[in-house]
N, C-alpha and C positions, 0 to 999 in steps of 0.2 A: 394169679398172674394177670396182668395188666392185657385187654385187649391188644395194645398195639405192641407190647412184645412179640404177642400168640402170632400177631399177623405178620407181623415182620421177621421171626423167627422161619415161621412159614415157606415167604416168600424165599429167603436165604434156602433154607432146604429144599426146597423144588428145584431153585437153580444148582444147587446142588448134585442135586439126583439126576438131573437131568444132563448135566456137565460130563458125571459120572457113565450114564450109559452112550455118551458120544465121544468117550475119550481114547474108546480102541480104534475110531476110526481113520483113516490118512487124510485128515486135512486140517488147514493150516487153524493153529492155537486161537486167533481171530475168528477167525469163523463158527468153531464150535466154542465159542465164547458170546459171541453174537445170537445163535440158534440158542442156545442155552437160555439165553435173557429172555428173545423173543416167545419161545416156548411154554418157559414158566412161567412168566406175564401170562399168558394164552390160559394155561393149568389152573393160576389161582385165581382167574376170574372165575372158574367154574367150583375147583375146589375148597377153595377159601373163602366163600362167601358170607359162612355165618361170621365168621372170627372177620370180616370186613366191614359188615353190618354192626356188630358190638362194637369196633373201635369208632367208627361212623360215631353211633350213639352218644359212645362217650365225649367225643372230640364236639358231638351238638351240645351235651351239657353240660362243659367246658368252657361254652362260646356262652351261655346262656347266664355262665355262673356270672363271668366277667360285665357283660351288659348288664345285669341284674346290681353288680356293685360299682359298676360305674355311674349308673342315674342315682344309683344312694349316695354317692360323694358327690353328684353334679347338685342332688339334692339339699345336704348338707351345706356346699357352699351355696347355694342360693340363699338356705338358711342366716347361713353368716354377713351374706351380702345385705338383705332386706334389712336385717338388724341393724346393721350399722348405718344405714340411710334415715334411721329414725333417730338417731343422736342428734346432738345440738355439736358443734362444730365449737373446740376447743376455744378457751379467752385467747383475743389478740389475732385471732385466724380473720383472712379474710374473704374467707366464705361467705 
C-alpha cells in the first residue's frame, strides 16, 4: 500500500477515534468536531511518524524523478535547437 494512503488512512482514523470518544459528551457538534481535528493532528505528529517519513520519501523521489526528466527534455531540445542553427537556410529565404 502506498505510503500516503497508510498516512492518510491514518490520519482519517485518529479523527475518528477521537470524535468517537467525545461524542458522549454535552457539547455542541462543532466543537467536538474542532477538538477532534486539533487532537488528532496533535496524535499523529507523534504517532504517525514512520508512515509520515515514508510518504515524505517518496513525495522527495517523486520531485526528483520529474527534475531528472525534465533537464532530459530541456536537454533534448537543446539538442534539437543546436542542430538546426547549423543548417544552411532553405533557397529563396532571406536569411
Amino acid at each position: 500500500m502506498s505510503p500516503t494512503i497508510k498516512y492518510t488512512l491514518g490520519r482519517i482514523g485518529l479523527f475518528v477515534v477521537v470524535l468517537a470518544a467525545l461524542w458522549p459528551l454535552e457539547i455542541d457538534i462543532f466543537i467536538k468536531l474542532m477538538i477532534a481535528l486539533l487532537a488528532s493532528a496533535g496524535f499523529s505528529y507523534f504517532l504517525l511518524r514512520g508512515w509520515r517519513d515514508q510518504m515524505a520519501n517518496q513525495m522527495s523521489a517523486a520531485a526528483e524523478r520529474r527534475k531528472a526528466e525534465k533537464e532530459r527534455l530541456r536537454a533534448a531540445l537543446a539538442g534539437e535547437d543546436a542542430a538546426s542553427e547549423g543548417r544552411k537556410p532553405p533557397a529563396g529565404s532571406s536569411e
